[in-house]
C-alpha positions in Angstrom: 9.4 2.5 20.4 13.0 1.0 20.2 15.5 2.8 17.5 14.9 0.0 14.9 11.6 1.0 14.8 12.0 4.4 14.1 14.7 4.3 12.2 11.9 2.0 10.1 9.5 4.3 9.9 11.3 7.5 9.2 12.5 5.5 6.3 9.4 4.4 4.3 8.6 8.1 5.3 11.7 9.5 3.2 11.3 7.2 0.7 7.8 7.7 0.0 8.5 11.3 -0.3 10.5 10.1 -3.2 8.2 8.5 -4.7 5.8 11.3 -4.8 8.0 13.8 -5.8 8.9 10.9 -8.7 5.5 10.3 -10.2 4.8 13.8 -10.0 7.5 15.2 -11.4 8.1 12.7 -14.4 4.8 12.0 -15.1 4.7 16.8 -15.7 7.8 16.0 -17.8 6.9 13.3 -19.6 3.6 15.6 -20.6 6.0 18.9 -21.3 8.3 16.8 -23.6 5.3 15.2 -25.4 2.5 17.4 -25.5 -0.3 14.6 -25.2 -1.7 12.4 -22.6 -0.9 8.9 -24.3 2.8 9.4 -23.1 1.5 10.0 -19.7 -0.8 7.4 -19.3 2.3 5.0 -20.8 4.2 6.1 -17.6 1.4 5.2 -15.1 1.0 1.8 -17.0 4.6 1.4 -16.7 4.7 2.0 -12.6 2.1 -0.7 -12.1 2.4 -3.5 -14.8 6.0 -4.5 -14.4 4.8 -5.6 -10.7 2.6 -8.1 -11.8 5.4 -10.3 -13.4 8.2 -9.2 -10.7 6.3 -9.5 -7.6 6.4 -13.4 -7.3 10.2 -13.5 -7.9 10.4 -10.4 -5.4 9.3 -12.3 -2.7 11.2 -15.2 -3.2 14.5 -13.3 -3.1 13.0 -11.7 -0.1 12.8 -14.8 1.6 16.0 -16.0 0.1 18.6 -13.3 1.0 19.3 -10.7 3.6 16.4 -8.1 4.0 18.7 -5.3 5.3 20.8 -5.4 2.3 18.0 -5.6 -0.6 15.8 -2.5 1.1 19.7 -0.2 1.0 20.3 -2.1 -2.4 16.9 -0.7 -3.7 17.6 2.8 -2.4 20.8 2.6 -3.6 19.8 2.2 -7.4 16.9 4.0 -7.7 18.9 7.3 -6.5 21.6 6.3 -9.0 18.8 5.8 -12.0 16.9 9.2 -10.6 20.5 11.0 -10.5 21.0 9.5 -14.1 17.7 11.9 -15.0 18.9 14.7 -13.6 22.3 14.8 -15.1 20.9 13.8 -18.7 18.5 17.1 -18.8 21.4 19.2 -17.5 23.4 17.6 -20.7 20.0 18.1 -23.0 20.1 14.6 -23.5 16.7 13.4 -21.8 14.5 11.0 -23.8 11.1 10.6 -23.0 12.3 6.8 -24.1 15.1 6.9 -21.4 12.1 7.9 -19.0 10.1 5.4 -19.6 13.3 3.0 -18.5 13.7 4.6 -15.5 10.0 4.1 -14.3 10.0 0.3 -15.1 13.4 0.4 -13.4 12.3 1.7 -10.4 9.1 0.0 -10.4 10.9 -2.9 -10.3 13.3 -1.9 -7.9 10.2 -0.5 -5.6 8.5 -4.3 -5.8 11.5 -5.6 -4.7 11.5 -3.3 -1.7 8.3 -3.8 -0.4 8.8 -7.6 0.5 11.8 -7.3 2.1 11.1 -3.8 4.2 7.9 -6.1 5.3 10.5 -8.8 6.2 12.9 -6.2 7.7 9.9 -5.2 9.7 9.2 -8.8 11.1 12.6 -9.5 12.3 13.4 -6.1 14.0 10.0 -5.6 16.0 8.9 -7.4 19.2 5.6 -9.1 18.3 3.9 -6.5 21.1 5.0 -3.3 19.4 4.1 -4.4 15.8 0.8 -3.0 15.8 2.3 0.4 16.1 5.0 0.1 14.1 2.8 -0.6 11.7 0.5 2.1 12.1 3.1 4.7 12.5 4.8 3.0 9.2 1.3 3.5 7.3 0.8 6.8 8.5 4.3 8.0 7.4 3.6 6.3 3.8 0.2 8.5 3.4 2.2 11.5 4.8 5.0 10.6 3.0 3.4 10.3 -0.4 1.0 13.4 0.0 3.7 15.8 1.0 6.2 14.4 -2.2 3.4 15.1 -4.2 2.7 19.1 -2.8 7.1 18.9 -2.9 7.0 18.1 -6.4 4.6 20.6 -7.8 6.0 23.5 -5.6 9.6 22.4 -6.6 8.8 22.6 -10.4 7.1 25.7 -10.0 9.6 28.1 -8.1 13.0 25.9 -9.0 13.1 23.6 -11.9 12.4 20.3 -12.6 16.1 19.3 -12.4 15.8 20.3 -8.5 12.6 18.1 -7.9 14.3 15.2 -9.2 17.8 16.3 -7.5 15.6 16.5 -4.7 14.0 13.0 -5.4 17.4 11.1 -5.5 18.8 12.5 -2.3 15.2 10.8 -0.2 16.5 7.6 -1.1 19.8 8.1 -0.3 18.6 9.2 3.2 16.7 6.0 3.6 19.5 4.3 2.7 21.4 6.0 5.3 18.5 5.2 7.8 18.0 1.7 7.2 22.0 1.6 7.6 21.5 2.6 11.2 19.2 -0.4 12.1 21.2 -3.3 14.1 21.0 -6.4 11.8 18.6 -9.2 14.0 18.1 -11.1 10.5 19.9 -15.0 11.2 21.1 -16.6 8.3 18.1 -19.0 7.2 18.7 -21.9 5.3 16.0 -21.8 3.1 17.0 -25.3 1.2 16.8 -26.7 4.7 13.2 -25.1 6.0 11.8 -25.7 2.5 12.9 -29.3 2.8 14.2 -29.6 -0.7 17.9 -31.0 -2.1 20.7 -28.4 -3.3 19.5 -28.0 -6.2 16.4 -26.4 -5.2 15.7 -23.5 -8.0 13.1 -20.5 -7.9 10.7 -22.3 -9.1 10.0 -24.6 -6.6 10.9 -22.0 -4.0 7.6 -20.2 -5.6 5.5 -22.9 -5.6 6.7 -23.6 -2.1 5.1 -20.2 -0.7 1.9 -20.5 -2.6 1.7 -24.1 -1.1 2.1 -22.7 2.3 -0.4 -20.0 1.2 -2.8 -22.5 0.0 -2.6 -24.6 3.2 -3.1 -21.8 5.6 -6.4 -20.7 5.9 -6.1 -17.4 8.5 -3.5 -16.1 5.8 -5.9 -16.5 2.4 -8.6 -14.8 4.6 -6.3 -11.9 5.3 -5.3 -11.7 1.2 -8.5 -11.5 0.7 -9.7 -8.9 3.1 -7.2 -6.9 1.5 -9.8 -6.3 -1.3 -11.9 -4.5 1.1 -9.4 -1.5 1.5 -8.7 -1.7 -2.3 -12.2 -1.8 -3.3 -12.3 1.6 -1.2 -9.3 3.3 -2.6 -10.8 2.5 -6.3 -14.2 4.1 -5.4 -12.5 7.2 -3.7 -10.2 7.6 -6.4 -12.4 6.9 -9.3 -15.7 8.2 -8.5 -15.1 11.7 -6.3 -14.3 14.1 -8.9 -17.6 12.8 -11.2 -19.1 12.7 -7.2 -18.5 16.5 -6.5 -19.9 17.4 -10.0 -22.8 16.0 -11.0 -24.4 14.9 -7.5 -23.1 17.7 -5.0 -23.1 20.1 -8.2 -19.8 21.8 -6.8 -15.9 22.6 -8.4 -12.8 21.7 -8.1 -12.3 23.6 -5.2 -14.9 21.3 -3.3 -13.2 17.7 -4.6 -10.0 19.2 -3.5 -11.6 19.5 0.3 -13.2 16.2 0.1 -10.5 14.2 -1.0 -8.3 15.8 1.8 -10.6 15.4 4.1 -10.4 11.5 3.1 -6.9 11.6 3.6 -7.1 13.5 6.8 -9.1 10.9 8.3 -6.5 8.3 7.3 -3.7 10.3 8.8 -5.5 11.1 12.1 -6.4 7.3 12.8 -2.8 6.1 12.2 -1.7 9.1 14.7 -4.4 7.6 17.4 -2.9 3.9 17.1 0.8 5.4 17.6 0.0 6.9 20.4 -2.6 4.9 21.9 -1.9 1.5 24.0 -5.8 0.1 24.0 -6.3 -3.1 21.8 -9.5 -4.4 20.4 -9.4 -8.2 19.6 -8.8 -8.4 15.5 -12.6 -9.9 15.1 -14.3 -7.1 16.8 -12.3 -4.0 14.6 -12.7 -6.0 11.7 -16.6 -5.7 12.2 -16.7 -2.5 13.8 -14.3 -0.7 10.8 -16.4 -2.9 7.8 -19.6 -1.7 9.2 -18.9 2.1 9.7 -17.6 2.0 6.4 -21.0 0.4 4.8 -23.3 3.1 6.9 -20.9 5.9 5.4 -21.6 4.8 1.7 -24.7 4.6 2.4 -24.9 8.5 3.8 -22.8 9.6 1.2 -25.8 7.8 -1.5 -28.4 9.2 0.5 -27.5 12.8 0.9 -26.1 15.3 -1.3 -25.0 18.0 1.1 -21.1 18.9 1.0 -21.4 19.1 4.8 -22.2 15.7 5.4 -19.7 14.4 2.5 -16.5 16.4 3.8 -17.4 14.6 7.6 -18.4 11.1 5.9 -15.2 10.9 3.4 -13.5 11.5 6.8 -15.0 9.0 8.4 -14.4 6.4 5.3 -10.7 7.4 5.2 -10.5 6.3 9.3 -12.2 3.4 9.0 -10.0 2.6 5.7 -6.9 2.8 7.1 -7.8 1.3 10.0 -9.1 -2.0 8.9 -5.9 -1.8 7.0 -3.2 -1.6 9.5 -5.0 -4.1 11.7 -5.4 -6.5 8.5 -1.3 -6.2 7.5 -0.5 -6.6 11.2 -2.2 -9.4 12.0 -0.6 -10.8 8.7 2.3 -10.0 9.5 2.6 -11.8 13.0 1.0 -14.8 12.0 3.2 -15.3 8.7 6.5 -17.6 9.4 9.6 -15.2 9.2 10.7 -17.8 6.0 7.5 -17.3 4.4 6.9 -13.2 5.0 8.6 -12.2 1.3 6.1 -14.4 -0.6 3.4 -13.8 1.4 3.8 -10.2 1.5 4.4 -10.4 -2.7 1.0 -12.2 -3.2 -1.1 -9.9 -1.2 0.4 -7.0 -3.1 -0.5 -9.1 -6.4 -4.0 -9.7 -5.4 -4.4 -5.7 -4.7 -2.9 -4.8 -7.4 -4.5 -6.9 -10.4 -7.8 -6.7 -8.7 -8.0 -3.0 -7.5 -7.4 -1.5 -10.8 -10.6 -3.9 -12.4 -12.6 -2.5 -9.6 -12.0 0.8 -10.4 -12.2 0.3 -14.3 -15.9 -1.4 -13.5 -16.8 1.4 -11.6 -16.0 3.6 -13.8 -17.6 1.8 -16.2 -20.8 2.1 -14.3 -20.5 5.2 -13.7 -21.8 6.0 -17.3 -25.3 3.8 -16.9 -26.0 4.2 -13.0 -25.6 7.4 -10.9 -22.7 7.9 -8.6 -24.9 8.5 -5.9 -26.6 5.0 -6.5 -23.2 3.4 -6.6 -22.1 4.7 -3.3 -25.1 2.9 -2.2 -25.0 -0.4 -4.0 -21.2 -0.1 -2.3 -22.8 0.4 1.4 -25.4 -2.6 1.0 -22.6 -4.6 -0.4 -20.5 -3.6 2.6 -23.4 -4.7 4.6 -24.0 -8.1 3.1 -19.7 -8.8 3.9 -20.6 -7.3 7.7 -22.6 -10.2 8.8 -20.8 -13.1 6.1 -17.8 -12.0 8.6 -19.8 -11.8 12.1 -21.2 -15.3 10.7 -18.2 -16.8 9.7 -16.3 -15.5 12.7 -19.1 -16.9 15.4 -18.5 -20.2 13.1 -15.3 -20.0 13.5 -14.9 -19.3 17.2 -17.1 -22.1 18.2 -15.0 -24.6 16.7 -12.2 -23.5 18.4 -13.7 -24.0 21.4 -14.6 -27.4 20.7 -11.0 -28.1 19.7 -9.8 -27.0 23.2 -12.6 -28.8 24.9 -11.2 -31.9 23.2 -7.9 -31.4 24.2 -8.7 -31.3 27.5 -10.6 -34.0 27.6 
């Protein structure tokens, strides 16, 4: 890996560290200031709603202006608003009303990141490294967020909570400084030009723009939609495990702690392999391969209730996860037009982020009439069904390709 690329992904390492040690530590404030759980959950709808209604406009200004300069730009406030926490409860003067700012504030700042750093990521990698750019970049942002989150807790327990979020606003200053370091490739675009409207082209028709291009590229929709498949995961993992480890492997919290790192273990230790590893499998085939060992895991984790078999099949769930993921954000990443990435990389996020959170609130939901056990199955032959709707669609697919280039050459 060239320096750019490192310098990339010790960045959205540091700066996930941040965000962990953020949640973490202002979500166990907000609580301790309140005494009641409403306030909480307030803070967790405020880091996820403000990013439905900024996400569009984040990727057009992603696409509009220099990457480089949002992603420090980003950094940049969010340690000034996370520094304005920490010297407000020195002074006494913390509100859990002021808190509540900051997390939309950062939110917002966070959803303006995400398209650019995407952006950042498509102009500074050669097209043959991105696959393990990528990887290492999603690997860093599990390990990233995991170890803010152990920071957080350990920081508020043997410092204070002024030193977690002292601690918070300095990881963002540090990707700042990182992201600094990277030599500028970004060319000036003209976006009125490659849009093909007058002067007076506005952000409106600069949005509609990238949904049009969305809308009239097929590979790229597919890949949006894919995206489902990961979040559909993550909701089931996240919402189901702890009910899971109760009342079908009748165990304690002890147990769901194991099995939910033993998910996240799996996700690490794939992203290590694809780092280090130089073999590729064509997208179809890992597509396939990763959708179906994540059906026949579901279905061992419905069919037996041993903590044995759960610790090695949440493993297995959390591999095949992360995997489909980083092939599926790669290979939308190098087929997306460098004027295009911002938006593209904003809806994607929009369609996992409205659409993830139903999923989860339905299975919860079912939860409550069917048994979890039942639902990790109904999940697996689901997964099954998708498993040969892709293998037919892709044999479809590849056969008309072929007919195209027998026609050409004709």
């Amino acid at each position: 890996m060239n320096r750019a690329s490192i310098l990339l992904i010790l960045s959205s390492f540091v700066s996930f560290v941040g965000s962990g040690i953020f949640f973490i530590s202002i979500t166990w404030y907000v609580y301790k200031m309140s005494g009641n759980s409403t306030s909480v959950g307030m803070i967790v709808l405020l880091s996820s709603v403000p990013g439905i209604f900024i996400s569009p406009i984040a990727g057009v200004i992603a696409d509009r202006f220099n990457k480089k300069r949002i992603v420090i730009l980003m950094d940049i406030l969010r340690w000034f608003l996370i520094v304005s926490v920490f010297s407000l409860e020195i002074l006494g003067l913390l509100t859990t009303y002021y808190l509540y700012f900051v997390t939309v504030a950062v939110t917002i700042c966070s959803n303006l990141f995400f398209p650019s750093f995407s952006g950042l990521i498509k102009v500074s990698v050669d097209k043959e490294k991105l696959s393990r750019v990528m990887s290492a970049n999603s690997t860093g942002l599990q390990l990233g967020t995991i170890i803010g989150s152990s920071l957080a807790g350990l920081l508020i327990a043997t410092v204070s909570i002024q030193g977690s979020f002292l601690i918070c606003s300095i990881s963002y200053v540090l990707s700042a400084m990182l992201l600094g370091g990277i030599k500028n490739k970004e060319k000036h675009i003209d976006w009125v030009a490659s849009e093909g409207h007058n002067n007076k082209v506005g952000l409106f028709s600069s949005l509609l723009d990238g949904f049009t291009y969305i809308r009239d590229n097929t590979n790229i929709r597919i890949l949006i939609l894919l995206g489902l498949i990961t979040g559909t995961i993550v909701s089931a993992i996240n919402t189901l495990l702890s009910a899971y480890t109760v009342e079908v492997l009748n165990s304690s919290e002890k147990v769901y702690g194991i099995l939910d790192a033993s998910y996240a273990f799996g996700g690490v230790i794939v992203g290590v392999l694809l780092v280090i590893t130089k073999v590729k499998i064509p997208f179809m085939k890992s597509l396939l391969m990763s959708t179906f060992t994540l059906a026949l895991s579901f279905l061992l984790l419905g069919i037996f209730s041993s903590i044995i078999v759960s610790i090695i099949t949440l493993s297995i769930i959390g591999l095949a996860n992360m995997y489909q993921g980083v092939i599926r954000k790669t290979k939308l990443i190098g087929i997306t037009d460098v004027n295009y990435i911002g938006r593209v990389e904003s809806v994607n996020w929009l369609v996992y982020s409205t659409i993830s959170p139903i999923i989860a609130l339905l299975l919860g939901v079912s939860a409550n009439v069917v048994s979890i056990d039942k639902i990790f199955l109904l999940v697996g032959v689901a997964l099954i069904i998708l498993f040969f709707a892709i293998l037919i669609f892709g044999s479809v697919y590849a056969k008309e390709k072929y007919n195209e280039r027998n026609n050409v050459n004709e």
